[in-house]
Every structure is written in C-alpha cells, then in structure tokens.
DOGU-199933 format. One line per 8 residues: number of its first residue (from 1); for each residue x, y, z of C-alpha. Coordinates in steps of 0.001 Angstrom, whole numbers. Example, Ala and Ser with C-alpha at 12.3 -4.5 7.8 and 13.67 -1.06 7.14 Angstrom:
BEGIN
1) 12300 -4500 7800 ~ 13670 -1060 7140
//
This chain:
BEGIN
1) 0 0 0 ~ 1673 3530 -536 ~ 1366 5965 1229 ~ -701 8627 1804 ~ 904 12146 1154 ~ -1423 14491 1681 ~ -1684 12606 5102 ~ 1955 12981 5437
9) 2166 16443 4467 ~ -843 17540 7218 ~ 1335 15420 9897 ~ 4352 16965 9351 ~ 3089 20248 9493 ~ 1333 19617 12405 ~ 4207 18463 14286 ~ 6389 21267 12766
17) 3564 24320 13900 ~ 3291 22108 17392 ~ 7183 22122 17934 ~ 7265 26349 17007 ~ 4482 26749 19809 ~ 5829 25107 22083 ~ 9247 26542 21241 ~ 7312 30005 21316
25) 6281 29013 24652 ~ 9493 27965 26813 ~ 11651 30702 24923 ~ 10840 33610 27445 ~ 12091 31278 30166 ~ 14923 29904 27987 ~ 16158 34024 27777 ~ 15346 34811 31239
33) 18232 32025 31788 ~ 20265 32768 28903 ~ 20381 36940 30078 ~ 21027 35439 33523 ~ 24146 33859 32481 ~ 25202 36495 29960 ~ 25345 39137 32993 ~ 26435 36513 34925
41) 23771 36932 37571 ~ 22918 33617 37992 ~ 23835 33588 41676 ~ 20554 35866 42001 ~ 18084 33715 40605 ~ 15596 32922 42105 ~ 15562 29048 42938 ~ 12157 28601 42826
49) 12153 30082 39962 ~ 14762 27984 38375 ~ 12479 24774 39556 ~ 9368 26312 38142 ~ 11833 26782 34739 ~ 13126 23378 35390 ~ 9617 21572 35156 ~ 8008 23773 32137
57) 11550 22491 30017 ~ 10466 19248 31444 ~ 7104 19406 30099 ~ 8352 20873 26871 ~ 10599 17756 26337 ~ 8623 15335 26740 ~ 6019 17282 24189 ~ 8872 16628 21511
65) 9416 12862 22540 ~ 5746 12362 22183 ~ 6436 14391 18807 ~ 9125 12208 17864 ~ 7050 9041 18342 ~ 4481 10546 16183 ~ 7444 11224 13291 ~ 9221 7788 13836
73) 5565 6233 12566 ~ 5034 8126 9827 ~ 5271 6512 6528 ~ 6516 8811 4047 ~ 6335 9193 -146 ~ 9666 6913 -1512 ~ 10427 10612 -3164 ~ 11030 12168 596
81) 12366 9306 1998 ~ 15688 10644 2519 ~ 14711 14010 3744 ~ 12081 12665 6194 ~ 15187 10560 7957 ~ 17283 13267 8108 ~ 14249 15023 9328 ~ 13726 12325 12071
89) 17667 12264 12241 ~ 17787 15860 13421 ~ 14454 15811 15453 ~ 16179 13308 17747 ~ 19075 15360 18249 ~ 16652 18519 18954 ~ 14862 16248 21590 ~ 18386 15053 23319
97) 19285 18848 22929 ~ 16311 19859 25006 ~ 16676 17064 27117 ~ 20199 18323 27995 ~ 19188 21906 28671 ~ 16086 20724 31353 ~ 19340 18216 33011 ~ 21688 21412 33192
105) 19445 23628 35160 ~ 19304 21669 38557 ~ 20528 21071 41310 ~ 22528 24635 39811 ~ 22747 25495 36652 ~ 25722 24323 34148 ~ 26888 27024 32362 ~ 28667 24449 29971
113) 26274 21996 29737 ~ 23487 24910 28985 ~ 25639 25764 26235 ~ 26337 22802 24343 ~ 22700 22129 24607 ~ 21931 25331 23359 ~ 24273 24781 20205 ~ 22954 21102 19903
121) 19832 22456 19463 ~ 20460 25556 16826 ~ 22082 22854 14739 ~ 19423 20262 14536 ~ 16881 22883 14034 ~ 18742 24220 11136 ~ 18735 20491 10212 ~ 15024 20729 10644
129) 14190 23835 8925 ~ 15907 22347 5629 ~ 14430 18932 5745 ~ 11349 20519 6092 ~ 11833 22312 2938 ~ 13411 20415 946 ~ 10151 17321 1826 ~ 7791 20594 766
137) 9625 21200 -2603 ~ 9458 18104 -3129 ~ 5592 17279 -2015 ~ 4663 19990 -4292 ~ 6204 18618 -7887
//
C-alpha cells in the first residue's frame, strides 16, 4: 500500500507548527536564563524560579518525545524518503538537545552543559528547517 501524502504532508506540518508553539512558549524562560548567564547573575536567581523553569523544560521535552514518536511512525512518499530521515535524524538530536538543557538547570545550573545544549539544538533545528523544505519542494512537484 503507498502511502498517503497528503496525510503525510498535514502530519508533518502539524508536528512542525506544534514544535514552534511550544518553542514560542518555553523561549521567554529559555532568555530569562540565557540573560542570567550572559550578565552573569545567575547567583541571584531565584531558585524557585529555576524549579518552576526546570519543570516547564520538562514538560516541553517530553512534548517533543511524544512528537518524535508521532514522526518515527510516519510513513513517508519513496520521493522524501531521505529528507524525512534526516528530518527524524535531526528531530532526535533537537529532543536530546532539550533534554540536555532541562538536566543542566538543577541542582545549579551548568553554564557548559546549557551551552552545548543550546548549540545542539540551533544545529538540529537548522537540520530541521531544511528537511522541512526540501520534503515541501518536493511534495509539491
């Protein structure tokens, strides 16, 4: 049976507009960190703060694991096959990113570890973002 690309093409963007809010929704807490460590004024967070941080990044990774499920089940068009793995490819390495980033902020928060997270993460999105396009071009020949 082959399979269904307009089916495809709606899942994909779903998970792809579900990831942005979500992203759109940790991202003032992600810079409230970020500036934190930037001025490094970290030792004045607040802690309960940091926990409250801590658990949304939580919830927020295990939105993209759920995410991730939904992408590793997908059966894509032979003509995006190669894109949708990289796709799937890079989505795991955004999810271990994030997963990395909610690990680095407790007990204290790891200035290093928050870093390479943060990098891990602007690389697999770029990874994202052109997958994405490139299974789009291609959906629409």
């Amino acid at each position: 049976m082959r399979p269904n690309t307009g089916f495809y093409a709606r899942e994909i963007n779903e998970i792809v507009q579900a990831t942005e809010q979500m992203g759109e929704r940790l991202h003032p807490s992600y810079e409230e960190i970020r500036t934190a460590l930037d001025e490094k004024k970290m030792a004045d967070f607040d802690q309960s703060h940091l926990s409250e941080i801590h658990e949304l990044f939580k919830e927020g990774t295990q939105f993209y694991k759920l995410n991730l499920e939904k992408i590793s089940l997908l059966k894509p068009p032979a003509k995006v096959m190669g894109n949708h793995k990289s796709f799937q490819k890079a989505y795991i390495e955004y999810v271990a990113g994030c997963q990395e980033m909610t690990d680095s902020l407790l007990p204290q928060v790891n200035e290093e570890a928050f870093d390479a997270a943060e990098k891990k993460q602007d690389a697999a999105t770029d990874t994202i973002y052109k997958s994405i396009q490139k299974i789009t071009n291609l959906l629409l020949k």
